[in-house]
N, C-alpha and C positions, 0 to 999 in steps of 0.2 A: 405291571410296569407303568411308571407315570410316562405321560406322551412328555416329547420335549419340550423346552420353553422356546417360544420366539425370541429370535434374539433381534435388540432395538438396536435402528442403527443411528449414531452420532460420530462426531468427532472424536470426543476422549479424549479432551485437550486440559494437558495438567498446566497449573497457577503457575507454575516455576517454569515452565520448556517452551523455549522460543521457536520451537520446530515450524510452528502455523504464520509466525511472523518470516522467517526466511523464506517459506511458500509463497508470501506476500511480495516481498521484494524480489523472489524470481519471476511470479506474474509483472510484477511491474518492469522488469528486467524485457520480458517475452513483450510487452504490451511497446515498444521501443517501436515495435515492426509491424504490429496490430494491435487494435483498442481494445478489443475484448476481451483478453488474459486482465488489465486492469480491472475492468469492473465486475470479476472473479476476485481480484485480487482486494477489492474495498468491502467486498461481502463476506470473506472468509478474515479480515483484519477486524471487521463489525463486530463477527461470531466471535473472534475470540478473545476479544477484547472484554466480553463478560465473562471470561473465568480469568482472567489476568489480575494476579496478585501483588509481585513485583514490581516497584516504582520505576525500574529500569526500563521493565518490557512496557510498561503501560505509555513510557513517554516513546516507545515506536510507534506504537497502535496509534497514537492519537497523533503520531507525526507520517504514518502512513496514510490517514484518512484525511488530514488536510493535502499531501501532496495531493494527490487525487482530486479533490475537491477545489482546489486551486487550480490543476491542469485542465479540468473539465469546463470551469469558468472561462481559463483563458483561452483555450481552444477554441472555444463558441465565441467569443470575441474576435481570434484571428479568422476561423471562417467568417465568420458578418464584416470582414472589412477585404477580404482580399480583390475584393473589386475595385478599392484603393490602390491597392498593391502593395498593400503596408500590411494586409494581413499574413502575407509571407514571410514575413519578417516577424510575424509576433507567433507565428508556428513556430519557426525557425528555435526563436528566442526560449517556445516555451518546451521544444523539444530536449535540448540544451542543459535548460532547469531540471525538468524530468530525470534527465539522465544522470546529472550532478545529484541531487536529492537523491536518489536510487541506490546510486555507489557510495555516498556516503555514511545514509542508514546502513544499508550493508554490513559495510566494513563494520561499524560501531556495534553494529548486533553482533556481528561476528567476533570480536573480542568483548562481550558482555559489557559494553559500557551504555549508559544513557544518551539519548540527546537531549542536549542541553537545555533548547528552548524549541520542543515540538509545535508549538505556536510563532516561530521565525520563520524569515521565506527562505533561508538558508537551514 
């Protein structure tokens, strides 16, 4: 009897199933309250965004890693100024954004449509 095979672990993430992208916006969703579900959520958006085949899903992916990438800029910005008192205001601002972006991916993924312009700050 042949001994078993090890089995290798991955994702298994198919070209067409936006399953890893709704993961994404529920980290980001969770990240609302804590930072650290986001950058889970820009690691697993990275990963699967190399088996992504679909023009549709591919315009989340790259509209999921710039939200991210924009929040993390801006964030460092609003901390380096809230000795101003303006940096609370640019938290505030970019909590706001986050959230708006968050829900509107969403939704859009959730009825299969694209976004529009994954390179907008909208």
């Amino acid at each position: 009897m042949a001994p078993p095979r090890p089995r290798r672990f991955g994702l298994n993430l198919d070209a067409q199933e936006p399953l890893a992208l709704h993961i994404v916006y529920g980290l980001y969703a969770l990240s609302l309250v804590s930072a650290f579900p986001a950058i889970i959520g820009l690691i697993l958006a990275w990963v699967a965004g190399q088996h992504l085949t679909a023009p549709w899903l591919i315009s989340h992916q790259r509209y999921q890693i710039r939200t991210f990438l924009i929040m993390l800029v801006a964030t460092v910005i609003g901390l380096a100024t809230q000795w101003l008192l303006i940096g609370f205001v640019i938290l505030a601002l970019v909590w706001c954004w986050f959230l708006f972006r968050t829900v509107k991916g969403w939704l859009r993924l959730s009825n299969e449509q694209p976004i529009d312009d994954p390179t907008g700050w909208f």
